[in-house]
N, C-alpha and C positions, 0 to 999 in steps of 0.2 A: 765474441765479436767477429762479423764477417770478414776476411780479407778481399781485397780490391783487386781484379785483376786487367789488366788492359791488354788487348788484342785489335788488329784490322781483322781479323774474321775468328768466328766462332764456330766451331763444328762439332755440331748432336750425334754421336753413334763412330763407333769406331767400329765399321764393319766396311765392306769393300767398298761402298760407296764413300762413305767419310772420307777412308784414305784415299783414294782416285780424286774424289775433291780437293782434300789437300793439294797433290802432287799436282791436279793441273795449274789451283792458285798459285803455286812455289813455281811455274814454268811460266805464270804471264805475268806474275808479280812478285821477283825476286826477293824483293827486300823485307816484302809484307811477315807479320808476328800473326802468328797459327798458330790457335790451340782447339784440340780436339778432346770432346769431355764425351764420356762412357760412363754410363752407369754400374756396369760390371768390373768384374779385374781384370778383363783380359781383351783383346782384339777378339774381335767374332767371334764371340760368347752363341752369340744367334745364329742369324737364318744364314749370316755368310760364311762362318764356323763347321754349317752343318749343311752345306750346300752341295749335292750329287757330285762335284767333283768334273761334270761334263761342261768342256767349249761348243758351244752351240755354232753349229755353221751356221744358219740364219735364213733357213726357207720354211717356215711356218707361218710367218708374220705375214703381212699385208703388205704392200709398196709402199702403202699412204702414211706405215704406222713407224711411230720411233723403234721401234723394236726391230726393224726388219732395216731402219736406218743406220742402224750399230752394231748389232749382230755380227755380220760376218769380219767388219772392222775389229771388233774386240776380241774376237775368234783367231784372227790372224796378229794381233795385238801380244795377246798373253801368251800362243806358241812364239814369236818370239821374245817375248820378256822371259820366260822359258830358259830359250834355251841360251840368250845372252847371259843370265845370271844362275846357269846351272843347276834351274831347277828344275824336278821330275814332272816329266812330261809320258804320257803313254797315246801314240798317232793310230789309232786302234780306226778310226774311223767308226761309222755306222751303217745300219744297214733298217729299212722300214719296212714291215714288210706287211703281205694280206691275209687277211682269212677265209675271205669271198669273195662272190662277181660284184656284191654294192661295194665293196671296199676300193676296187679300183680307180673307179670315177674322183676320190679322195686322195688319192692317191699321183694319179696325174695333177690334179689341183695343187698340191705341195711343189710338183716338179715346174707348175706352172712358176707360181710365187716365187723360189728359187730361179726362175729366171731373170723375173724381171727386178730378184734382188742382187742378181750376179754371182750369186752364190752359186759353184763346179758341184751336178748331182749326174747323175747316170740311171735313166731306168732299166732296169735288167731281169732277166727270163728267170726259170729256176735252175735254170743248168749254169748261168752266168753266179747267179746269187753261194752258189757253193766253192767258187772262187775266193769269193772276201770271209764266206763264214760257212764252213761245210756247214754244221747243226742249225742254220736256219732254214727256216720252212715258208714255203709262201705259196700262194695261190697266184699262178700264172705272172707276177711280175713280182720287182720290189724294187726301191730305190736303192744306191750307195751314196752314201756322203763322204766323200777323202778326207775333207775339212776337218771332221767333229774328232773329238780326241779327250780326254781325262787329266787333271793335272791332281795337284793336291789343295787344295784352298786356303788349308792353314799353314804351309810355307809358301804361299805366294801372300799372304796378309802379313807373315813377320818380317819377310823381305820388306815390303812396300815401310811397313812402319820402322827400320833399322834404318833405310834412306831417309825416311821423314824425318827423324832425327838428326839424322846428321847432317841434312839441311835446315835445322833448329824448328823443327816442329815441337812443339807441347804436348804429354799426353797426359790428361787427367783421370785416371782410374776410382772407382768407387764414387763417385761423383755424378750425381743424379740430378738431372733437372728439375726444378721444381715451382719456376713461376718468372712468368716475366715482368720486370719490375716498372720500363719503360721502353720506348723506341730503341734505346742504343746499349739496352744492359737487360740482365736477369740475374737473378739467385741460380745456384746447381753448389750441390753438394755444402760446403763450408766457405763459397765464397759466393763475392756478384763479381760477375765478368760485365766488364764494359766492351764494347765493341763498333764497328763501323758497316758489319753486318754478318748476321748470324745464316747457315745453311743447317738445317735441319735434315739428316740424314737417318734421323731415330728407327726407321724398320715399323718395328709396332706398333708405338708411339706416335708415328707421325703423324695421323690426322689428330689425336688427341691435343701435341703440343702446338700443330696449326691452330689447332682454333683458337689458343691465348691470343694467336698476332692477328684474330680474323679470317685463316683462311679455312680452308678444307668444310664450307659448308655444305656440302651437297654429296660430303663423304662419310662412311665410316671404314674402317677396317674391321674384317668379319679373318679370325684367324682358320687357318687347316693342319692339319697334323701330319705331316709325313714319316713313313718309315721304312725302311731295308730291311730286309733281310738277307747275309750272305751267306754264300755257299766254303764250307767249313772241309770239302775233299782235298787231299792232295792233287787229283788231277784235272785239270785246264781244258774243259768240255766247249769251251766259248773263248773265241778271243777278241771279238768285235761286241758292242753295243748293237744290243738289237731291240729294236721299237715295233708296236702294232702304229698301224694307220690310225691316229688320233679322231676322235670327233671334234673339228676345226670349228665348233660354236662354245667348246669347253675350255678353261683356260689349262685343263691338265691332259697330261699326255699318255695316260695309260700305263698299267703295269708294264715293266721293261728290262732288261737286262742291259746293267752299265759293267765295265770293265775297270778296275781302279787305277792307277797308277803304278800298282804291287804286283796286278794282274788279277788281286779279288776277282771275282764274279757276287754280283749284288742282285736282286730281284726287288721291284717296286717303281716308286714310293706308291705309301695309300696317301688319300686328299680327304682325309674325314675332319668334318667340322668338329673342331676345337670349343669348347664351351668357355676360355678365358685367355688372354691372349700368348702365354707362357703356360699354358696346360700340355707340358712335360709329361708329367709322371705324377699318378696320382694326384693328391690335392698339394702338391709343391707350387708355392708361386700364386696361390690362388688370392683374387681379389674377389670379395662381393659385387663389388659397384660394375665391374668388367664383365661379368660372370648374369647379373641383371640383364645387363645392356644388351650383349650377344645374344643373350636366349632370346630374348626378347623380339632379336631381327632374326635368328634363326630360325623362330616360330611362326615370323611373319611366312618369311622366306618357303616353309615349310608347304604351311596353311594353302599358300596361294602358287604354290609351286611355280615361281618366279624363276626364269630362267631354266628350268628343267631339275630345282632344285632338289625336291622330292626326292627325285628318282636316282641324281646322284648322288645326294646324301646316304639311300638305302641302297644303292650299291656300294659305295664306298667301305660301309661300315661293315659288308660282309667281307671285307680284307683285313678285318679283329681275326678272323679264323685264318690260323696259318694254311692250312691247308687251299683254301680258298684262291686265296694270295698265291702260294704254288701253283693250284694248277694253270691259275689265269696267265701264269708266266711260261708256263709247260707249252701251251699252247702253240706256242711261236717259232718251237724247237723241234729235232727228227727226237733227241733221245738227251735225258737228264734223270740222273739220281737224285729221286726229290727227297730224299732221306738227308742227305747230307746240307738241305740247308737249313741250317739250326741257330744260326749267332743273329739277333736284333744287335741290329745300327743304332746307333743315335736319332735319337728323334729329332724332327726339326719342324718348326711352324711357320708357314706361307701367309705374310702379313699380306691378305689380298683386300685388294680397295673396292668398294660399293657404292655404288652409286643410288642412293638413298631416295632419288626422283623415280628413276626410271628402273628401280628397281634389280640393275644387273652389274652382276662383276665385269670392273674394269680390265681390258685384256691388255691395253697398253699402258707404259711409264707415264705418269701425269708428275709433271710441275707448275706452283703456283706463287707467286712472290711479288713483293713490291723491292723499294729503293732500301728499305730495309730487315729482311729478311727473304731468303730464298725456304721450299719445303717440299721435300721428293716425298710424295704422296704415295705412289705406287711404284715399288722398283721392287717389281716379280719377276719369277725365272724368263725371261735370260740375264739379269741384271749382272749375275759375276761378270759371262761373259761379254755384255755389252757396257760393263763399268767403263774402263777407259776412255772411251770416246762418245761415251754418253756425258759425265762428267764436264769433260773438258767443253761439249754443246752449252750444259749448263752455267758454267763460267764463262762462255763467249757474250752468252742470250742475255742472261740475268744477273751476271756481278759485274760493274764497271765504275 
């Protein structure tokens, strides 16, 4: 027999967005009964669990775009939530740098955007650049970012859910959703929750269980695979975050050296198309029906090299070979022992949203909801960093 459970709000996914949701509903509606149901056993099982660990300062985005609207807010957010509640923080900053003379013209473009996001950058020479990071190398300029900094993601996800708590949050573990039953209830797991309105913050999931309530027609999620590689030396060749000049029509950013918390040095991530939406590791996790579905857009996708598909599909996939992956990160440096990077990371999948009409991955966060259900569609990288005050948009705009 199902058990009954009643709540004012319902929350799909316990991963940073869930909680962020929470905590802003528990700041504009004290009294309200929160419970937040996960499929998994744990908080950020997923992409927020296994998220690079980097506070994004917030000059890539557009002025126009939410992204570029939250970014540097949640950037300065989480270093102080940080360091109010004692958690490791590493202010390593960043640094962008070039390869060539086309590179720069992309390059001032970032610094533009960064302006008009308010986001503190500095363009600087190569004599300046060995300042913030002697072993970077650049062709005539590079940016610095003070901002950008490393934390750890999974004690800043146990923090947030030990407050959740103990401002009487609910958290439901093992507990899968599995069908909505009406307007103001669903089944998940071994019960039906009643509710006053649900926020769907499921990550993978989320156009799938959109479309029980109607929405996300015009979407699917196509997943990507990311992965690390760190460097296993005793000795600290890098102490800053170093990035190539991105191609600003892709939603990924290039092979790159991040700096951990610990001081790791990490190399990546790759962006290769995933063929099912938790394709981890081998055939773990494997669904048919998901596994149809994707190939089936990735073949499109393929076919008709939509968006520049093709090309970065088959580059992507040439970062399977370690070596590959090295040198593309070697690149960026005067000098690195490429021997000593041997430990893979966790793998982690970029639940990215498509736009199904027009053919192209969506670059910014999309929200879609009525009087009864809210559904974050798209919350890709920068979403750790811009959770907090993205969130809290979301509960101003769409829960009242």
């Amino acid at each position: 027999m199902n058990k009954e459970k009643s709540y004012d709000f319902i929350i799909i996914g316990a991963g940073i967005i869930g909680l962020t949701i929470a905590k802003n509903l528990k700041q504009k509606y004290s009294d309200s009964k929160i419970a937040i149901i996960e499929k998994e056993s744990e908080i950020g099982f997923h992409s927020s669990g296994r998220n690079s660990g980097v506070l994004h300062a917030g000059f890539y985005y557009t002025a126009d775009s939410l992204k570029a609207k939250f970014t540097k807010e949640g950037c300065l957010y989480w270093r102080n939530y940080c360091e109010k509640n004692k958690l490791k923080i590493n202010k390593c900053g960043k640094v962008v740098v070039c390869k060539n003379e086309g590179e720069l013209e992309t390059l001032y473009e970032l610094k533009n955007r960064g302006d008009k996001n308010g986001v503190p950058l500095e363009v600087i020479n190569e004599k300046e650049l060995s300042n913030y990071e002697p072993n970077a190398k650049t062709f005539k300029k590079a940016l610095w970012s003070p901002l950008t900094a490393t934390i750890d993601p999974k004690e800043i996800l146990s923090n947030l859910k030990y407050n959740l708590e103990k401002e009487g949050v609910d958290f439901y573990f093992n507990t899968s959703y599995k069908y909505r039953i009406d307007e103001k209830s669903i089944k998940a797991g071994n019960f039906i929750f009643k509710y006053e309105k649900l926020i769907n913050a499921s990550g993978l999931y989320a156009d799938s269980i959109a479309k029980d309530f109607g929405f996300s027609k015009d979407y699917i999620i196509i997943p990507f695979k990311g992965v690390y590689l760190e460097y296993t030396g005793n000795d600290k060749p890098i102490k800053t975050n170093i990035y190539p000049v991105p191609n600003i029509k892709n939603p990924f950013l290039g092979v790159h050296y991040t700096i951990k918390v610990d001081g790791t040095i990490k190399i990546g991530p790759t962006a290769i198309p995933a063929f099912w939406r938790e394709n981890y590791k081998g055939l773990d996790r494997f669904k048919l029906n998901e596994f149809l579905q994707i190939i089936t857009w990735e073949t499109k996708l393929f076919l008709t090299n939509a968006f520049g598909f093709r090309s970065l599909a088959l580059e992507e996939i040439k970062k399977y070979n370690k070596n590959y992956l090295i040198d593309q990160a070697i690149s960026l440096v005067k000098k690195i022992d490429k021997s000593k990077f041997t430990k893979w990371g966790k793998p982690g999948i970029r639940a990215q949203l498509l736009n199904i009409k027009t053919k192209e991955l969506v670059q910014d966060f999309v929200v879609e909801g009525d009087k009864y259900s809210v559904h974050i569609l798209n919350a890709v990288s920068p979403a750790f960093t811009a959770s907090y005050p993205f969130t809290k948009w979301i509960v101003q705009n769409y829960i009242n």
